[in-house]
C-alpha positions as CSV (number, residue, x, y, z in Angstrom):
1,X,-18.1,43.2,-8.7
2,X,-14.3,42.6,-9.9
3,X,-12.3,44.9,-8.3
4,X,-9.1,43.8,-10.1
5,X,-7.7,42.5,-6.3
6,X,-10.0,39.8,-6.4
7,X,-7.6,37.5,-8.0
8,X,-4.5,38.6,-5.0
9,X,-6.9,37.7,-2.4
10,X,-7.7,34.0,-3.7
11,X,-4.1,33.7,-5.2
12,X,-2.9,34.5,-1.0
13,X,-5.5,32.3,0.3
14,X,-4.9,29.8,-2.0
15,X,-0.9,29.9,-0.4
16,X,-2.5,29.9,3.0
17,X,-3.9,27.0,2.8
18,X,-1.2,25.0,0.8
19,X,0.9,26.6,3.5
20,X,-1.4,25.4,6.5
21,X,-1.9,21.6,5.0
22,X,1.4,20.9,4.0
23,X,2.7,21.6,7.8
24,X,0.2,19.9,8.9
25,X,-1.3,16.9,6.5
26,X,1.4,14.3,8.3
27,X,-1.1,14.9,11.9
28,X,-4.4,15.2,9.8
29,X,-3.1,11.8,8.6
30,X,-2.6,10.2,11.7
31,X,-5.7,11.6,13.2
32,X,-7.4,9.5,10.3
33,X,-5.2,6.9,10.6
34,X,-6.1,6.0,14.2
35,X,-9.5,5.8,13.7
36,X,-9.5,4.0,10.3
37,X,-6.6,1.7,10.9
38,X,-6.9,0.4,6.7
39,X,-3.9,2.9,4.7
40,X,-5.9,2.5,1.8
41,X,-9.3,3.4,3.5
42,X,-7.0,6.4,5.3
43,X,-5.6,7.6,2.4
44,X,-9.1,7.9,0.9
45,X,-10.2,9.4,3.2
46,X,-7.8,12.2,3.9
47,X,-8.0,12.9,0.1
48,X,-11.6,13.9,0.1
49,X,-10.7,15.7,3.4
50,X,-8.4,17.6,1.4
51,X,-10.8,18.7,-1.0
52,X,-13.6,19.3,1.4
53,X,-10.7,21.4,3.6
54,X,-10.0,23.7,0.0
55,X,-13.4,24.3,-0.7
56,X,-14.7,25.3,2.4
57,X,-11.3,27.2,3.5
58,X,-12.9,30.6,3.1
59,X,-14.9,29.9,5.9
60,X,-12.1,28.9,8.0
61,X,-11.2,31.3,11.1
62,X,-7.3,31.8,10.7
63,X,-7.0,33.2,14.0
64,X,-8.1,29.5,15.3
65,X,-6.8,25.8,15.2
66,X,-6.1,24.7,11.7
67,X,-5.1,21.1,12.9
68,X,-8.6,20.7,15.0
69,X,-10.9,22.5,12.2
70,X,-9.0,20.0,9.1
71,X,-9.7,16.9,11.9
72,X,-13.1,17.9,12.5
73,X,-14.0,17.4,8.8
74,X,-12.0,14.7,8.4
75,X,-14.0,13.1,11.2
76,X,-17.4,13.7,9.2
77,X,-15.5,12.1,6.5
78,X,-14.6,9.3,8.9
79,X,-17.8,8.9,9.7
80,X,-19.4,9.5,6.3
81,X,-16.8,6.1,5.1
82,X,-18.4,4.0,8.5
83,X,-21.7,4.7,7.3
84,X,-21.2,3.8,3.9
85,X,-18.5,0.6,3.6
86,X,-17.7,-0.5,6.4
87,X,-20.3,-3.5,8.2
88,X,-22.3,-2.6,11.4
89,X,-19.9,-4.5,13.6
90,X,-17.1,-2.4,14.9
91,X,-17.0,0.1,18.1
92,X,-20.7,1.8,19.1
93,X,-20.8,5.7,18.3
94,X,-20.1,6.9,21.4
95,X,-17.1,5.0,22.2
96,X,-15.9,6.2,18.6
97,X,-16.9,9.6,19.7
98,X,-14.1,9.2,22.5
99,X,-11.7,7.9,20.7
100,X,-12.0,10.5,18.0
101,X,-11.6,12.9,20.9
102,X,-8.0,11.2,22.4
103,X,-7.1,11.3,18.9
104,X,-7.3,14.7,18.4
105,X,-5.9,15.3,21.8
106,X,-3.0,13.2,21.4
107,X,-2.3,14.6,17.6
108,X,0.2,16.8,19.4
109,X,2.1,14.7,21.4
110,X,2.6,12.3,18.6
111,X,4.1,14.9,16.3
112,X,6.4,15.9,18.9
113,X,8.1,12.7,19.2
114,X,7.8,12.1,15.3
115,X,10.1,15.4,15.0
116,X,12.0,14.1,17.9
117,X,12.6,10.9,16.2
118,X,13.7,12.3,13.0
119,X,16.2,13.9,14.6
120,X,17.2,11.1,16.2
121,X,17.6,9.0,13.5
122,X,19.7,12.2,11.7
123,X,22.2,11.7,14.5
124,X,22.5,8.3,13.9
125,X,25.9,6.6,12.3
126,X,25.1,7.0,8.7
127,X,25.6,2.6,8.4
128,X,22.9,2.7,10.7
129,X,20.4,5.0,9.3
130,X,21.2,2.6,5.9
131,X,20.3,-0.3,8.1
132,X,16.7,1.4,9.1
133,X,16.1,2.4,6.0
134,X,16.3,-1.3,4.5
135,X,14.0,-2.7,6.6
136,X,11.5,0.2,7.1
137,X,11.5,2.0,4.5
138,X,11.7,-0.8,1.8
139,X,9.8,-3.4,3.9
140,X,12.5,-6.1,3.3
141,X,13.0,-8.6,6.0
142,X,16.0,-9.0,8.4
143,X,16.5,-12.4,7.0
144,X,16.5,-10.9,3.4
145,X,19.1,-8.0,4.2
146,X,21.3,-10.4,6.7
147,X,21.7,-12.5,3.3
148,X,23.0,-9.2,1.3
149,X,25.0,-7.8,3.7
150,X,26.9,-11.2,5.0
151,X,25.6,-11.1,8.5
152,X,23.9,-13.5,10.7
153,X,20.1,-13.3,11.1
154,X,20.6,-13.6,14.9
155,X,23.4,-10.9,14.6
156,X,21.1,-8.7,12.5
157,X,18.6,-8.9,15.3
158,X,20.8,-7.7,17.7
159,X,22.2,-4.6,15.3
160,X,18.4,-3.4,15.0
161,X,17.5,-3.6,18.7
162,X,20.6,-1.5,19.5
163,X,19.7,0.9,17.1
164,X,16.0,0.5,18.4
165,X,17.3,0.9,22.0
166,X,19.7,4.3,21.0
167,X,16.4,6.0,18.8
168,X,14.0,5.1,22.3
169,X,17.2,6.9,24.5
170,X,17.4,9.4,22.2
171,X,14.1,10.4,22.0
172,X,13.2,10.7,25.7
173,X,16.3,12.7,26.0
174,X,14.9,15.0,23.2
175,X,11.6,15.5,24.8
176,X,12.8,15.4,28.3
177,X,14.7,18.9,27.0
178,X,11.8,20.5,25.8
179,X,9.9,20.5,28.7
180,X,13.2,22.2,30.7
């Protein structure tokens, strides 16, 4: 029966749940990713997730865990994608099981220090954070960026374990405050 509310109801659910994933697709994603270590099986993967995770939404309990109900299913999913293309070989269910189970546990933990690292890198000298985002975010090698910025490969190195050193520092500094 159309009680002309039907429409506010799935138009606020439907912002619940874009709400709810978009917070938290980054630790869905490397809750897949740790169990299928291929980006291109992962991303597959937590696509379908996605769409399983709308359609079945209705049924989800918003007074629980959003992050542990979205990684169950992707886990189903995980295992649906071992079943069907990947070969036999590979870790026996039960070990999978357990690492499915760290995975999940340590989902937390590593979005603490991803949040701690972006802040990190935010505080950084703004040459460095150009420097980072060169070679990470680009994929261009140390040799290939020594060339276009006139430095020495070996000098390069040392710029980028600095930097490496300082975001480590920085980090366990950041986490070491929140447990205070």
């Amino acid at each position: 029966m159309f009680t002309g509310l039907d429409h506010v109801k799935s138009d606020a659910s439907a912002e619940t749940f874009v709400r709810l994933f978009a917070v938290h697709q980054r630790r869905i994603y490397s809750y897949v990713l740790t169990l299928v270590p291929n980006h291109s099986d992962a991303d597959d993967i937590l696509q379908e997730t996605s769409i399983i995770l709308w359609r079945k939404f209705a049924e989800f309990d918003l007074s629980t865990n959003f992050v542990a109900w979205a990684c169950r299913i992707a886990y189903f999913e995980i295992l649906r994608h071992r079943r069907t293309r990947q070969p036999k070989v590979g870790l026996p269910n039960g070990l999978f099981d357990l690492l499915a189970s760290e995975a999940l546990e340590r989902s937390t933990e590593l979005e603490r220090r991803h949040q701690a690292l972006a802040y990190c890198i935010e505080k950084l000298h703004a040459r460095d954070r150009q420097l980072l985002a060169r070679r990470y975010g680009t994929g261009a090698t140390i040799r290939s960026i020594a060339e276009e910025i006139g430095r020495s490969v070996e000098g390069l190195h040392k710029v980028y374990q600095r930097i490496r050193r300082s975001l480590v520092d920085c980090v366990d500094r950041a986490l070491a405050r929140e447990y205070r």
